[in-house]
N, C-alpha and C positions, 0 to 999 in steps of 0.2 A: 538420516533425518535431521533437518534442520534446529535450533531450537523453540522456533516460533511455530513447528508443527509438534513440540512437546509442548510448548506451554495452551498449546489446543488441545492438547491430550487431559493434562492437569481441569484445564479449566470446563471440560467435555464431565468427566470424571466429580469435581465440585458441582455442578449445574443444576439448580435447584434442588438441593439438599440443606436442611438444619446442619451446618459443619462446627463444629468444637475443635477444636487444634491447640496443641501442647505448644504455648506459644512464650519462648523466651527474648524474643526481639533480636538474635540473631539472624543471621541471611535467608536460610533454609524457612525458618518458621515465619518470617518477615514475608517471603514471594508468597508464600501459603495463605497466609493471612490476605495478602493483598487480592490476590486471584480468588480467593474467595469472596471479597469484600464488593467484587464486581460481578460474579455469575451465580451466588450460594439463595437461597431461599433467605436465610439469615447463617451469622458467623459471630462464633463465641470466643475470643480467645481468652485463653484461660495458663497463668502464670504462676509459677509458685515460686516463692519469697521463701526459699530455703536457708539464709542468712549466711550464705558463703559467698556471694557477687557484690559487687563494689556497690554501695551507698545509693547511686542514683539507676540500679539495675530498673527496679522498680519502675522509676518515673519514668524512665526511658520506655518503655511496655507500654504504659499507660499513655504518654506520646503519642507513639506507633499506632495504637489501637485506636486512638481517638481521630488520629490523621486520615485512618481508611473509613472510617465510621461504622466502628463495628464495636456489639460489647465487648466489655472486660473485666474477667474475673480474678480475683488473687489469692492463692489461697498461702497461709502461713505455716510450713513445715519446719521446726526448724530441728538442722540437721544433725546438731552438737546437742540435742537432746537423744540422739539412737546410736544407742552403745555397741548395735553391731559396725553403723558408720565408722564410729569411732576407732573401732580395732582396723579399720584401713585392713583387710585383710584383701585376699585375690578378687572376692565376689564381690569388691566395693562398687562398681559400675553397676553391675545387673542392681546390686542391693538399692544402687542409688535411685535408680530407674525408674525402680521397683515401687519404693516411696512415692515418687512421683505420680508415676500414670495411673497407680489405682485413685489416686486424688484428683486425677484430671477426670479420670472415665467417671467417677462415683458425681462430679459436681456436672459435666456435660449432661449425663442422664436428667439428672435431677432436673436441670433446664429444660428438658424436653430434647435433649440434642442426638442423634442416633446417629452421627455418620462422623465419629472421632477419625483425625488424621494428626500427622506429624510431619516434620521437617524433611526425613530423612531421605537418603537420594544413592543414585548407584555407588558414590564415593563412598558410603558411609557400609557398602557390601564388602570392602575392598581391603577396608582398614581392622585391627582385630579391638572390636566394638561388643565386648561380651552383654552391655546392655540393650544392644538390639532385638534381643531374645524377647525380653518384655514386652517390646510394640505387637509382638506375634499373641503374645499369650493373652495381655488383655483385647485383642483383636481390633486395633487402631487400624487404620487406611494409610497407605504410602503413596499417593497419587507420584510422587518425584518418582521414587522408583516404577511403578508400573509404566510410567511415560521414556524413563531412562534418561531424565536429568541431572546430569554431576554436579558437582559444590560449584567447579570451575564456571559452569554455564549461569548458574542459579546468580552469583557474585556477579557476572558479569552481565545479564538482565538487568540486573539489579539494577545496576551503574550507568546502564547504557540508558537506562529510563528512569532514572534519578530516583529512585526509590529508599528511602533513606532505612538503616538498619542502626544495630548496635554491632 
């Protein structure tokens, strides 16, 4: 399959639905965002300002979100206040995750948003990603994966139609 019958998959999958997406302005959550911002009912993206990315993480997001014209939410975790973060121990991923998407799903809801997705993509099956676990539990959407879009293909959409990311 080619990747323009995946991103007919993706955007099949989005198609008028209230979409909320864990969106950090990365590549993954960047095409999500975009493809939603053209076929979704409406599209929430929603970021958290965990205070461990560089200075203009933020504005960058808000950018991004403003370019496709869609809302944007921020929510402020910050990470160096959770002492289990802190001890870095093995379950530091899931824990990180963890923090996160109950903050994405609790602010989507509230919006009225019922069809939460994420970035993530067959590459992300492949790699050992113990926070993946979370997207399952709080029961987020993977339209990448159900279509079987890799990182490789998503970057290179990306690029080929100028889609800017961080």
């Amino acid at each position: 399959m080619n990747i323009e019958d995946k991103i007919y998959i993706v955007k099949d999958i989005l198609k008028d639905k209230k979409v909320a997406i864990g969106f950090s302005g990365g590549a993954d959550s960047t095409l999500m965002a975009y493809l939603s911002s053209k076929v979704a009912a409406d599209t929430l993206a929603i970021t958290i300002d965990n205070h461990l990315f560089p200075k203009d993480f933020v504005e960058n997001t808000e950018s991004i979100a403003e370019s496709f014209g869609i809302s944007h939410e921020i929510i402020d975790i910050n990470f160096y206040d959770d002492e289990y973060f802190l001890s870095n121990d093995t379950g530091r991923c899931y824990n990180c995750r963890k923090l996160m998407y109950s903050q994405i799903k609790k602010t989507a809801l509230e919006n009225g948003f019922d069809f939460i997705c994420d970035g993530n993509n067959i590459s992300d099956l492949v790699n050992d990603r113990p926070g993946i676990l979370i997207t399952y539990e709080n029961d987020f959407k993977t339209p990448f994966i159900e279509a079987k879009l890799t990182s490789k293909e998503i970057h290179g959409y990306l690029d080929k139609n100028m889609i800017p990311y961080s």
